[in-house]
DRENTOR-321528 format. One line per field, with one value per residue (C-alpha): residue in one letter; x, y, z. Coordinates in Angstrom, 2 decimals. Layout:
// DRENTOR-321528
resn: [A	...]
X: [X	...]
Y: [Y	...]
Z: [Z	...]
// end
This chain:
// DRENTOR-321528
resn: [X	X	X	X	X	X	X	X	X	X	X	X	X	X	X	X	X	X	X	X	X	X	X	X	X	X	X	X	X	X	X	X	X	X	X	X	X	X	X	X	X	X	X	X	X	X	X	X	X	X	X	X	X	X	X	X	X	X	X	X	X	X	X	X	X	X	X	X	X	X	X	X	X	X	X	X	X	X	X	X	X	X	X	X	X	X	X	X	X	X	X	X	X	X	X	X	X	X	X	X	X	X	X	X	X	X	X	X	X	X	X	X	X	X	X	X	X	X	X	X	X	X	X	X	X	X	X	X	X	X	X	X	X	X	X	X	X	X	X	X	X	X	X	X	X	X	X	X	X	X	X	X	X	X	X	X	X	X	X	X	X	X	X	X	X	X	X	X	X	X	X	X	X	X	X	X	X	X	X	X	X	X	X	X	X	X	X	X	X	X	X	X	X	X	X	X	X	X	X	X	X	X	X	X	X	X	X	X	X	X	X	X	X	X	X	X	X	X	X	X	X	X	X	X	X	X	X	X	X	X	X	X	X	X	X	X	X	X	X	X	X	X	X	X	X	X	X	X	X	X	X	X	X	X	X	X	X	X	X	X	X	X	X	X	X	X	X	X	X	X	X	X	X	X	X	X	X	X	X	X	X	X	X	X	X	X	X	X	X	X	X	X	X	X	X	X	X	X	X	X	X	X	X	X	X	X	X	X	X	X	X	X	X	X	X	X	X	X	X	X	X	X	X	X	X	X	X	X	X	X	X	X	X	X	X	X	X	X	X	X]
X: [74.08	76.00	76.79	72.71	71.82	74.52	73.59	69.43	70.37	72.80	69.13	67.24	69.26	70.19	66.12	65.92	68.18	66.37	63.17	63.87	65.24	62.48	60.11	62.79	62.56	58.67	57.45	59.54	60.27	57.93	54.74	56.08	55.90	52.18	50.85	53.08	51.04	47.54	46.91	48.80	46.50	43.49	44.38	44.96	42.10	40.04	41.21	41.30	37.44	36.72	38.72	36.38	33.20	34.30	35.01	31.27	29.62	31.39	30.09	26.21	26.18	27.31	24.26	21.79	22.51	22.61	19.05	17.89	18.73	16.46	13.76	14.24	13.89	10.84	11.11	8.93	8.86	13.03	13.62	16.79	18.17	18.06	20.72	19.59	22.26	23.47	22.04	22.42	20.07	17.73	18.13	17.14	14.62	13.11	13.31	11.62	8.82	8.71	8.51	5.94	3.70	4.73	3.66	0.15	-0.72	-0.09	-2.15	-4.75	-4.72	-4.74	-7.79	-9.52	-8.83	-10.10	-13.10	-13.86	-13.86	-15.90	-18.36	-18.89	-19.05	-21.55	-23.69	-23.65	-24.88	-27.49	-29.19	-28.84	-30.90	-33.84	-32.93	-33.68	-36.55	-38.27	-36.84	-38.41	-41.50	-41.55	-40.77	-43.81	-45.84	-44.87	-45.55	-48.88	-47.70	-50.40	-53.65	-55.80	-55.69	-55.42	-52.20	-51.32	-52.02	-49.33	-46.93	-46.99	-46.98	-43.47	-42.13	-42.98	-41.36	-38.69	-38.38	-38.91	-36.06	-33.82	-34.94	-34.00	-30.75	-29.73	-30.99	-29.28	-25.99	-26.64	-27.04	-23.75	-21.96	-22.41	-22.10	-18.75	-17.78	-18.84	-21.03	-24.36	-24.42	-26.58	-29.44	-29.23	-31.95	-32.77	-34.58	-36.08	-35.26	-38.31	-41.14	-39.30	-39.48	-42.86	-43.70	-42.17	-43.38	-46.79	-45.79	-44.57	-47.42	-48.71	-45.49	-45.26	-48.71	-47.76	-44.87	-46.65	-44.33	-45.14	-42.94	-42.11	-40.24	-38.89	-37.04	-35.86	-36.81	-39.27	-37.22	-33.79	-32.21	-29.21	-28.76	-28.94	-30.44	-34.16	-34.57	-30.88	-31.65	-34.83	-33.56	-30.89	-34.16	-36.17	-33.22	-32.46	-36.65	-37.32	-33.95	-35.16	-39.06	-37.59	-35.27	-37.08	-40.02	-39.10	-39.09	-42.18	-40.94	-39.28	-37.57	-36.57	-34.90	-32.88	-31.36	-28.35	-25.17	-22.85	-24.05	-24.79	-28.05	-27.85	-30.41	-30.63	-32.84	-33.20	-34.96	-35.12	-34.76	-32.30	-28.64	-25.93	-22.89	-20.22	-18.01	-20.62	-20.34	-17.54	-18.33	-22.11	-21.53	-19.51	-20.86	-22.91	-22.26	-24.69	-25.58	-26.89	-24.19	-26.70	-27.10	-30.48	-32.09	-35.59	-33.79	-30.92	-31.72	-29.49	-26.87	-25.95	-28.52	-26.49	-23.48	-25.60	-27.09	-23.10	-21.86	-25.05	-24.21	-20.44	-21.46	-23.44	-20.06	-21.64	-21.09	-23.20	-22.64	-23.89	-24.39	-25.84	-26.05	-28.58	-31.16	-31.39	-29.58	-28.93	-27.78	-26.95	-26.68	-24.86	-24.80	-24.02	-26.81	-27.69	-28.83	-30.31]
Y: [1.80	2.41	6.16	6.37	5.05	7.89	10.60	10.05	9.22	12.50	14.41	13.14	14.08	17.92	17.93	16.91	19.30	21.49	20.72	20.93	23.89	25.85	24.14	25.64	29.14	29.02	27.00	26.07	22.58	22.84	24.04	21.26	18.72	19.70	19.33	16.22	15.19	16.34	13.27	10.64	11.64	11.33	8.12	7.01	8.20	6.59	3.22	3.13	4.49	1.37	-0.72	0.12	0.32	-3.77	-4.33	-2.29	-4.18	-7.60	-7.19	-5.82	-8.78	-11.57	-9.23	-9.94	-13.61	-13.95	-11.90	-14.65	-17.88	-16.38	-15.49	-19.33	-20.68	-18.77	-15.48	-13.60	-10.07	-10.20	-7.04	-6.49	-3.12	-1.09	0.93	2.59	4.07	0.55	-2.32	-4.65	-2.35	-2.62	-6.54	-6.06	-4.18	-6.62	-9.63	-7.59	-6.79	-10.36	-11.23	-9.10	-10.29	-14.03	-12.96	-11.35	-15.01	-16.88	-14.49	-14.46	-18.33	-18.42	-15.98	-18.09	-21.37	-19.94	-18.01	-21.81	-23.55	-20.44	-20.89	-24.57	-24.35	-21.58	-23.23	-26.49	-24.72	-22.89	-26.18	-28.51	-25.70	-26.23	-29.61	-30.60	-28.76	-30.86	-33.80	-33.87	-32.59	-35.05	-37.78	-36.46	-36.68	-40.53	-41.90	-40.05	-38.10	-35.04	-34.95	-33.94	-32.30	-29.01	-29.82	-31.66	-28.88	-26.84	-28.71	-29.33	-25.65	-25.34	-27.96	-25.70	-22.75	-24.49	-26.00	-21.93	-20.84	-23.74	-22.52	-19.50	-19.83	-22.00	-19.36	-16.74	-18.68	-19.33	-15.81	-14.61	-17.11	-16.28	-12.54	-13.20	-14.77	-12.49	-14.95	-12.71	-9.51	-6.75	-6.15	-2.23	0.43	3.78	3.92	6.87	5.22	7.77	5.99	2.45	3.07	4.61	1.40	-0.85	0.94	-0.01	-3.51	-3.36	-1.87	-4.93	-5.31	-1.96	-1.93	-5.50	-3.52	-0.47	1.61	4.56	5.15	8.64	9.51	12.61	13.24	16.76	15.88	13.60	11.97	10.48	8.53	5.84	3.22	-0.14	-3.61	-2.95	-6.88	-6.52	-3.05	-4.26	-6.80	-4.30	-2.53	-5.13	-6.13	-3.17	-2.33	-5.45	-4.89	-1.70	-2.91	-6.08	-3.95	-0.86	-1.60	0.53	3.36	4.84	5.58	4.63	7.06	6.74	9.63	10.28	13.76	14.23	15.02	16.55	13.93	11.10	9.93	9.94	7.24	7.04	4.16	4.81	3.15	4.56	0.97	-1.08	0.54	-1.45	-1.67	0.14	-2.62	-4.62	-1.95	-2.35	-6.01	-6.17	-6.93	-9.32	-12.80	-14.47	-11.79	-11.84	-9.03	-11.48	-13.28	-16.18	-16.62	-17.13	-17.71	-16.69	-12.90	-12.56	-14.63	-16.23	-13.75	-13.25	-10.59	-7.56	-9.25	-9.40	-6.26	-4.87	-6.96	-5.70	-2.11	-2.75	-4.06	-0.84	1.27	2.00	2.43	1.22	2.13	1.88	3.95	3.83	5.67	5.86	7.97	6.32	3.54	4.44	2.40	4.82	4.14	6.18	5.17	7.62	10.13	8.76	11.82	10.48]
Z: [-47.21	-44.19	-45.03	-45.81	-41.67	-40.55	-42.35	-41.52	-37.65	-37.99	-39.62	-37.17	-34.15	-35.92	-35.90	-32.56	-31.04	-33.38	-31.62	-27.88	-28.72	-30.40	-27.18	-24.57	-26.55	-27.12	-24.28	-21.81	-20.33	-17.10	-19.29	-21.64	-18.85	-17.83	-21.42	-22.10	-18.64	-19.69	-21.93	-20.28	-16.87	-19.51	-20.02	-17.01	-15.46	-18.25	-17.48	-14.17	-14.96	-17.01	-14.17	-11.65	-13.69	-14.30	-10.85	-10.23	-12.58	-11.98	-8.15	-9.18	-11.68	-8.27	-6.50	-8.75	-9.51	-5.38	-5.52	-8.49	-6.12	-3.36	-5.68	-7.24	-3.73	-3.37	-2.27	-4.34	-1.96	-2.81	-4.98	-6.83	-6.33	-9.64	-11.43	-14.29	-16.27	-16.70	-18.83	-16.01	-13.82	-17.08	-16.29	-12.78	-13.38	-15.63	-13.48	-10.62	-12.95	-13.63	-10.39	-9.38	-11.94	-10.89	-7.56	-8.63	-10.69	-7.68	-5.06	-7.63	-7.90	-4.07	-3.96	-6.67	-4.43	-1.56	-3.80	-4.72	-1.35	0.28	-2.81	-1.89	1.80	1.40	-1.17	0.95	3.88	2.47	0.18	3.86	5.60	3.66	2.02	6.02	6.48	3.51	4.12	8.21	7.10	4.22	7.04	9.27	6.35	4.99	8.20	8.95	11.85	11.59	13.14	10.50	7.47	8.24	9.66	6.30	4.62	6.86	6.23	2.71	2.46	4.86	1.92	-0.80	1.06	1.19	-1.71	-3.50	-1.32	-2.45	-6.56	-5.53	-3.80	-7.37	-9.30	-7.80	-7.56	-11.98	-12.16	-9.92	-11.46	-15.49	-14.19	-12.56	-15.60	-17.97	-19.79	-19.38	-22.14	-21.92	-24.62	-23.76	-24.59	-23.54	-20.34	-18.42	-14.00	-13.30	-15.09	-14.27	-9.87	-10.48	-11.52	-9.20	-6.55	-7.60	-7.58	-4.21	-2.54	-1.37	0.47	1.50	3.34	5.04	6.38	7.09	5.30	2.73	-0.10	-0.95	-4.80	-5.51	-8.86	-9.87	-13.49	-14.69	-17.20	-15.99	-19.04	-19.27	-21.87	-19.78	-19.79	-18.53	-16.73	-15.17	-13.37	-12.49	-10.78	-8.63	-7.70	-6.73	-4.18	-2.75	-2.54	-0.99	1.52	2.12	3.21	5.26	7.10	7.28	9.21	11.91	10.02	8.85	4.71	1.94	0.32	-3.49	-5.27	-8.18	-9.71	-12.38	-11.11	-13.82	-16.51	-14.22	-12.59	-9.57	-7.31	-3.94	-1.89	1.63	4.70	8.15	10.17	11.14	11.47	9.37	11.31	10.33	10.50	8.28	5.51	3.21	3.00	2.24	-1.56	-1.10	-2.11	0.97	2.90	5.43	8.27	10.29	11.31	12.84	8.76	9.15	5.71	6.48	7.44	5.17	1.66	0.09	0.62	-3.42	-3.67	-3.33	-4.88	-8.07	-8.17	-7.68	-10.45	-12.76	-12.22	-12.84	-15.89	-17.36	-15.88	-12.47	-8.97	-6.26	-2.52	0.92	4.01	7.17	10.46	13.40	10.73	7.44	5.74	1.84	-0.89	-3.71	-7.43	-10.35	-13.76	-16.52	-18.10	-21.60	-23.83	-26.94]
// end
């Protein structure tokens, strides 16, 4: 056995010697050294790569926890700094989303809050204004404080003025309210706008001459089609017609036109009266939005009408606008060309 070890250790060395010396004929021993070198500086660099990716990672992962604690003590504008080409960015990334989405649900329950308190402040002012008004002249009345009957008479009507702005104000606040939440559908059929403001105009010219205003229509075509609900766009037009005479009365027309516009019908409603301040502009469809800012009822209605004809043409895929300068005031409406 012992004669075996010697004579493979004796092999082994003869092959060594063997070895070095074929490298120190063939190579050499500094060109050995370099590729000897080549993958033991591989390796080295590769784990002092991993080493500090750890360390990198370790101190991103102490970042974002840090990042989490602020955001859990409510911080919701925090954002955690991203790194994409690692999966922890992919987690940071994620809990930002999260976060912003956290962020939206609470602004939008904030908006809704204040949407509700606004709603009920408004709607309290508005029914006391004429809830008042009936109840005094209700009072004069029980205790027989008019002189004769013609005076009776006077007041009873001032109660059912009153009482017809307070339906109306409900009404109105029914109708925003089932629009807002998409409770009210559209029964939809092809209408031609032309032959519909021909007609309304009509039933405004009672109006019209009270005001001492002539309405003008042009239309390029005599047939401008969209698929809509006939009573719901009737009722934008009868708001923005009836805006149009109470406001307009310094002017001597109304103008109503309408054209299509690369597949959309375009409408346009103009007065030539009172100037709507640009600062008054991007807020006039907003929900008791009054001009006026005395809030008079008698001048500026209930203040839902323009929210309601907004929300109507949002609901056929609309847009309505507004513009006004020291010429003309126009409220312009484009809903989408139907071709049957």
């Amino acid at each position: 056995m012992v004669g075996k070890l010697l004579f493979y250790s004796s092999f082994a060395t003869v092959n060594a010697n063997l070895f070095f010396q074929w490298v120190y004929r063939n190579i050499g021993y500094p060109q050995t050294y370099i590729i000897a070198g080549i993958p033991i500086f591989l390796m080295a660099a590769v784990y002092f790569f991993k080493r500090d990716k750890r360390i990198l990672s370790e101190r991103y992962l102490v970042q974002i926890t840090q990042h989490v604690q602020k955001i859990a003590e409510g911080d919701f504008e925090l954002k955690i700094p991203v790194r994409s080409d690692e999966e922890l960015g992919q987690l940071a990334g994620n809990i930002n989303r999260f976060v912003e989405r956290l962020n939206t649900s609470l602004n939008e329950e904030r908006r809704a809050q204040q949407t509700k308190n606004e709603l009920i402040t408004n709607v309290s002012h508005d029914l006391r204004t004429p809830l008042t008004s009936i109840t005094g002249y209700l009072g004069l009345i029980e205790q027989d404080l008019y002189r004769d009957e013609v005076e009776l008479r006077y007041y009873v009507s001032l109660v059912y003025e009153e009482s017809e702005r307070m339906s109306q104000l409900i009404q109105d606040l029914f109708e925003y309210t089932r629009l807002r939440n998409n409770e009210m559908k559209l029964q939809t059929s092809r209408i031609n706008l032309v032959e519909m403001l021909h007609q309304m105009t009509e039933q405004f010219q009672l109006q019209l001459e009270s005001a001492k205003l002539q309405a003008r229509l042009h239309f390029t075509s005599p047939q401008l089609f969209v698929l809509g609900d006939g009573n719901k766009l009737r009722r934008v037009f009868e708001n923005l017609i009836t805006n149009a005479i109470k406001y307009g009365q310094d002017g001597e027309y109304l103008d109503i036109t309408g054209h299509l516009e690369n597949g959309v019908v375009a409408l346009d409603i103009v007065n030539y009266g009172e100037v709507i301040p640009q600062s008054d502009l991007p807020h006039i469809f907003d929900r008791f939005y009054r001009v006026e800012k005395s809030r008079s009822a008698h001048t500026g209605g209930s203040g839902l009408g323009l929210a309601i004809a907004k929300q109507i043409i949002d609901l056929h895929g609309g847009a309505i606008g507004a513009f006004s300068d020291l010429e003309r005031t126009v409220f312009s409406i484009r809903l989408k060309e139907h071709r049957g």
